[in-house]
C-alpha positions as CSV (number, residue, x, y, z in Angstrom):
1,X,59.5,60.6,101.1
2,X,57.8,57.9,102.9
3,X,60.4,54.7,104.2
4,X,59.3,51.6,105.9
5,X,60.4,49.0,108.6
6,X,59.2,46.3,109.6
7,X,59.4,43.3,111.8
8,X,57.8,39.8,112.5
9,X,55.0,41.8,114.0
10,X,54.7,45.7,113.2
11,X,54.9,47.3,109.7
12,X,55.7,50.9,110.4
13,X,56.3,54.2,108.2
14,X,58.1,57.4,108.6
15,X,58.0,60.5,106.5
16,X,61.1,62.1,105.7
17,X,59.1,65.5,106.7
18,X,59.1,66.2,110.3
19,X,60.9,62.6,110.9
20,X,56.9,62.2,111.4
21,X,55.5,58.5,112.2
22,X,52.5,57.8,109.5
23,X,51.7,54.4,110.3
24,X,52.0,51.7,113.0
25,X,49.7,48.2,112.1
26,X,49.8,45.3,113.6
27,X,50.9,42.4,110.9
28,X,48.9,40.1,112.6
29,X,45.4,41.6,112.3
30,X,46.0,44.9,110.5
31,X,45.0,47.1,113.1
32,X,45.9,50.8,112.4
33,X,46.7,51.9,115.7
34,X,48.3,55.4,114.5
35,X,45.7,58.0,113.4
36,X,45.6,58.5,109.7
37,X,45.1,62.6,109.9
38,X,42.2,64.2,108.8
39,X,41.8,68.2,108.2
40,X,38.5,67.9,109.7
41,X,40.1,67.3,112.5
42,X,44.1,67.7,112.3
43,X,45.8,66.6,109.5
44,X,49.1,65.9,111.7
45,X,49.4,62.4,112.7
46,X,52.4,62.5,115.3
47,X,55.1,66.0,114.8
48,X,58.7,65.5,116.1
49,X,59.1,68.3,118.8
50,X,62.3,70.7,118.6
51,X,64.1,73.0,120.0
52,X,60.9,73.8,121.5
53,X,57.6,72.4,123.0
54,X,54.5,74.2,122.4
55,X,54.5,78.0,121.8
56,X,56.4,81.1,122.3
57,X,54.7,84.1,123.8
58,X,53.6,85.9,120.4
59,X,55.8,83.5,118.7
60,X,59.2,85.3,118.8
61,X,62.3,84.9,121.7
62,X,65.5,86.2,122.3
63,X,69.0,85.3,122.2
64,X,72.2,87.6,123.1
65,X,70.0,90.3,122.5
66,X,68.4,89.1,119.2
67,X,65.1,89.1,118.6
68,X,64.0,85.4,116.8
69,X,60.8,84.1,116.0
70,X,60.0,80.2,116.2
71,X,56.4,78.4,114.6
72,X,55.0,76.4,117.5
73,X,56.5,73.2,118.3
74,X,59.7,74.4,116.7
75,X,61.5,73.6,113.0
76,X,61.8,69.7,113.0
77,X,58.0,69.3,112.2
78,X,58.2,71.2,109.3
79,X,61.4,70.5,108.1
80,X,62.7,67.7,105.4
81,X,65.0,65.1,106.8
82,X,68.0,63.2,105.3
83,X,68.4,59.7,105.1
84,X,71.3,59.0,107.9
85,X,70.9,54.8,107.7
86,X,68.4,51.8,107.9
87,X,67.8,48.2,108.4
88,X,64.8,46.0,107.9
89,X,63.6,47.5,111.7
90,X,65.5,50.3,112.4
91,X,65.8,53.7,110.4
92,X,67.7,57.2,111.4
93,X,66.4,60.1,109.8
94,X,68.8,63.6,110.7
95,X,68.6,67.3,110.5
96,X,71.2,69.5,110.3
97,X,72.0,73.0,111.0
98,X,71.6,75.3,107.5
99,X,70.5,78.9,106.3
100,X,66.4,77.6,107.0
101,X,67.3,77.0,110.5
102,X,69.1,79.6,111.4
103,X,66.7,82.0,110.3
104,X,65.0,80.8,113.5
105,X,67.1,79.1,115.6
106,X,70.8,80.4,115.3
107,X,73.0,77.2,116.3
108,X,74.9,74.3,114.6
109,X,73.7,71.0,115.3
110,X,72.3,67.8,114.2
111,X,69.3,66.3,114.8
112,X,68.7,62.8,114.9
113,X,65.5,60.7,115.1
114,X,66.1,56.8,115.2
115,X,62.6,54.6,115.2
116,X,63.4,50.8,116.4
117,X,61.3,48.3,116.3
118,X,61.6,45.1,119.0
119,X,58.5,42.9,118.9
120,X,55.5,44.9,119.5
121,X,57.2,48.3,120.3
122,X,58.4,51.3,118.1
123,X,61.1,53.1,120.1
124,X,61.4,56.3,119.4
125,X,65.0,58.3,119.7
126,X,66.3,62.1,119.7
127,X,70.0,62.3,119.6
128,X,71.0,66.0,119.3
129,X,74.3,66.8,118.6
130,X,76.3,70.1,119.6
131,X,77.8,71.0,116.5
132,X,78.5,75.2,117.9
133,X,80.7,77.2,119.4
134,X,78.8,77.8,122.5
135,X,75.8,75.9,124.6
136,X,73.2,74.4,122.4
137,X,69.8,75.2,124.5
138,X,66.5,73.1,123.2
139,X,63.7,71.0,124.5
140,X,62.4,67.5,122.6
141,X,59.2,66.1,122.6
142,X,56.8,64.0,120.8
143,X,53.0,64.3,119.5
144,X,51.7,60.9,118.3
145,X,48.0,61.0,117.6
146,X,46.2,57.6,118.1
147,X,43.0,56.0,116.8
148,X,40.1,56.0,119.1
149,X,38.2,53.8,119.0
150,X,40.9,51.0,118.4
151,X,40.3,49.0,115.1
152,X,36.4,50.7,114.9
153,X,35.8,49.0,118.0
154,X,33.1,50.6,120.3
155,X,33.0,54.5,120.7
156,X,35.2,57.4,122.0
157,X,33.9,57.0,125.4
158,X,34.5,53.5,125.9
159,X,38.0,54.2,126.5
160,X,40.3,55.6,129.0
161,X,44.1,56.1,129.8
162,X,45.5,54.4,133.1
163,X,49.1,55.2,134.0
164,X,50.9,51.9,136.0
165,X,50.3,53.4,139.4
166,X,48.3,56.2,141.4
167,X,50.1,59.8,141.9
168,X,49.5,63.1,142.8
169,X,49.6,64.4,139.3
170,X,49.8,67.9,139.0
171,X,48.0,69.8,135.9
172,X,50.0,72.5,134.3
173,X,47.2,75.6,134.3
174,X,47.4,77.2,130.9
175,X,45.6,80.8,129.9
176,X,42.6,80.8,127.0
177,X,45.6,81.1,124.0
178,X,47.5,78.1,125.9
179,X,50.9,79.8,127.5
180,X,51.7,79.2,131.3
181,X,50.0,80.8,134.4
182,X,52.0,79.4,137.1
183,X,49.3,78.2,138.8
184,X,49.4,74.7,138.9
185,X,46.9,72.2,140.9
186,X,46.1,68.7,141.6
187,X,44.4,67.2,138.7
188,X,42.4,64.7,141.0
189,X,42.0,64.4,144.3
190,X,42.9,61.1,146.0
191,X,45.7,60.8,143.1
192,X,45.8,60.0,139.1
193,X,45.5,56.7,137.5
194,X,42.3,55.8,135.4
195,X,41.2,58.8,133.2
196,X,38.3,58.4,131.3
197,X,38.3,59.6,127.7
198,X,35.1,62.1,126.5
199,X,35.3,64.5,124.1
200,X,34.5,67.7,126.8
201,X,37.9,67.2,128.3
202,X,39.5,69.0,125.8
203,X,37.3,71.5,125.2
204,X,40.2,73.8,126.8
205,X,42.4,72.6,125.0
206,X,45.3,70.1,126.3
207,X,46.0,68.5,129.5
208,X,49.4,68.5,130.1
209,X,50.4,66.6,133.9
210,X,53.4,66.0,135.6
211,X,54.9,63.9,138.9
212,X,52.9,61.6,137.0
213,X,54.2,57.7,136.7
214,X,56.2,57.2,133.5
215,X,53.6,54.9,131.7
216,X,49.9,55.1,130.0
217,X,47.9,52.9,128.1
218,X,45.5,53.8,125.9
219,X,42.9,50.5,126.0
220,X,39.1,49.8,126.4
221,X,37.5,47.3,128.4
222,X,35.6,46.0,125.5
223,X,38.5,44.3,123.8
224,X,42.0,43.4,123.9
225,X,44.1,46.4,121.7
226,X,46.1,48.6,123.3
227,X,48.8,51.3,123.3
228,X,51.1,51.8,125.8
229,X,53.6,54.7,125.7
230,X,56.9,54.8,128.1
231,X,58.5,57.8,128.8
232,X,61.2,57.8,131.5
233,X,63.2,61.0,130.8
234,X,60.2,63.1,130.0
235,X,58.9,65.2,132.6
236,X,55.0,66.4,131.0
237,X,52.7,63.9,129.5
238,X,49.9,65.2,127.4
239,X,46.4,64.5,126.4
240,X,45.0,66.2,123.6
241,X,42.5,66.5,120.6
242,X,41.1,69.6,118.7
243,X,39.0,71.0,121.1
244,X,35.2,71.1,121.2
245,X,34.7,68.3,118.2
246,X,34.1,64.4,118.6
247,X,37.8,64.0,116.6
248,X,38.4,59.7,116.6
249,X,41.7,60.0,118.2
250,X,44.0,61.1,121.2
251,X,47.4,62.3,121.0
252,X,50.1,61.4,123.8
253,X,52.6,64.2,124.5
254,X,55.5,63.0,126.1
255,X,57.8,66.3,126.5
256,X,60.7,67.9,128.2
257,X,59.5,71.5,128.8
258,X,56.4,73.3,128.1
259,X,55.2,76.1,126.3
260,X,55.6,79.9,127.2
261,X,54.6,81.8,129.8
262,X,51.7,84.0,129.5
263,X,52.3,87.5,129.0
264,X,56.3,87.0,128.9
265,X,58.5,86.7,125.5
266,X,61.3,84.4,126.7
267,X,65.3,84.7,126.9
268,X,66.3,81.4,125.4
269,X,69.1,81.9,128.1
270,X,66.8,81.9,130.9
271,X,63.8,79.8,129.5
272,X,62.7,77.3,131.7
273,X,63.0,73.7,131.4
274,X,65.6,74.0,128.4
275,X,68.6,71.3,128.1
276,X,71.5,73.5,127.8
277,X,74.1,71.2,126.3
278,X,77.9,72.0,126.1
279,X,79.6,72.4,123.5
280,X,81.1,68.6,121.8
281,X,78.5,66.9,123.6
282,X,75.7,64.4,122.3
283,X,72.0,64.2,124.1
284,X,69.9,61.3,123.8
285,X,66.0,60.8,125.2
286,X,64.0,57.9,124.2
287,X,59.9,56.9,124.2
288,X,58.3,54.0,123.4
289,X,55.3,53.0,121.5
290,X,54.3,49.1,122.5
291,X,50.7,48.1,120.9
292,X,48.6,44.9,122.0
């Protein structure tokens, strides 16, 4: 099911599937900033990230000795939401523990996604509630996909993304099927801030950087439409589109761990950069989506 909110500026939908953003226009001109999905390209337009980010090492972990096996990204994207409450500009769509999920991931919790809109911006956020008997252990993350060019405006290359300010960003180093090396470098020298947008960045697939500044803005110096993304509590921010085509858009990864690494099926216990959350206890992590 598709539901809608809107205010004085943004009419915005959300799929009851994946708790997935469809659309975000502008009332004021109609700009589409959010891309629309195409399987020529990728057909997903911005998948809700849990309890993992990115893949598993031949798609399977363990837990106390149980061997599980997880579809990349996790079970949210794929999974059908329940109507938890809205308002004219504010909706909660949540997931809860049953037989589906457990197949995969073998806790009891709920997963909420609350989209808020406040002028121009669509906040996006993940409560996750432990509902268990022991430690829930997850990661959150987000995948909205953006139209490039901005309103048909000018071409792929006449864009960039610029963070607020300059750092040392660090590029995560990833083997040919995308799991972890460990060997992490500077993604510029001199430090990040202005990255120019052509389509042969990603024929390796994804950037994905960190000690990077918690803001980037999708925009063109040809005109005046924007995205900006805000992501405090997220430590990886990443660029992606399917690799080696001219695809019209750019997805912004905001995430809290990253996939596998190569060559190792993980312990959920000892998986790095998991939130291991005790048992009783509530987590919350919000982005933002502000358009111009």
């Amino acid at each position: 099911m598709i539901y809608f909110i809107e205010n004085d500026y943004l009419f915005v939908k959300v799929s009851s599937r994946g708790a997935e953003l469809t659309s975000i226009k502008n009332k004021d001109n109609g700009v589409e900033y959010l891309w629309q999905g195409d399987e020529k390209y990728w057909a997903g337009q911005a998948p809700v990230m849990f309890p993992i980010c990115g893949r598993l090492y031949e798609g399977k972990y363990t837990y106390l000795g149980k061997e599980y096996t997880m579809p990349n990204h996790g079970i949210a994207r794929a999974s059908e939401f329940a109507l938890l409450s809205q308002r004219d500009d504010e909706i909660t769509l949540s997931l809860e523990a049953n037989e589906d999920t457990k197949a995969h991931y073998p806790f009891d919790f709920i997963f909420n996604v609350t989209f808020k809109l406040t002028h121009k911006t669509v906040s996006v956020t993940y409560t996750v509630i432990n509902k268990d008997t022991k430690e829930l252990i997850f990661a959150v993350g987000g995948h909205p996909a953006f139209n490039v060019p901005l309103n048909d405006e000018g071409d792929f290359e006449d864009y960039y993304v610029e963070f607020d300010s300059k750092s040392d960003a660090l590029r995560v180093d990833f083997s040919p099927a995308c799991f972890c090396t460990k060997d992490d470098k500077l993604f510029t020298q001199g430090g990040t801030k202005r990255i120019d947008l052509k389509h042969s960045l990603f024929d390796d697939d994804a950037i994905f950087l960190y000690n990077v500044d918690k803001s980037i803005t999708l925009k063109s110096d040809l005109h005046k439409y924007s995205v900006t993304l805000k992501y405090d509590r997220m430590k990886y921010l990443g660029l992606w589109h399917m690799p080696k085509t001219d695809a019209p858009y750019i997805c912004i990864e905001p995430w809290s761990s990253i996939p596998a690494n190569e060559g190792v099926i993980d312990n959920l216990l000892t998986k790095e950069e998991m939130i291991h959350l005790p048992v009783g206890y509530s987590y919350k992590n919000t982005y933002s989506i502000s358009v111009k």
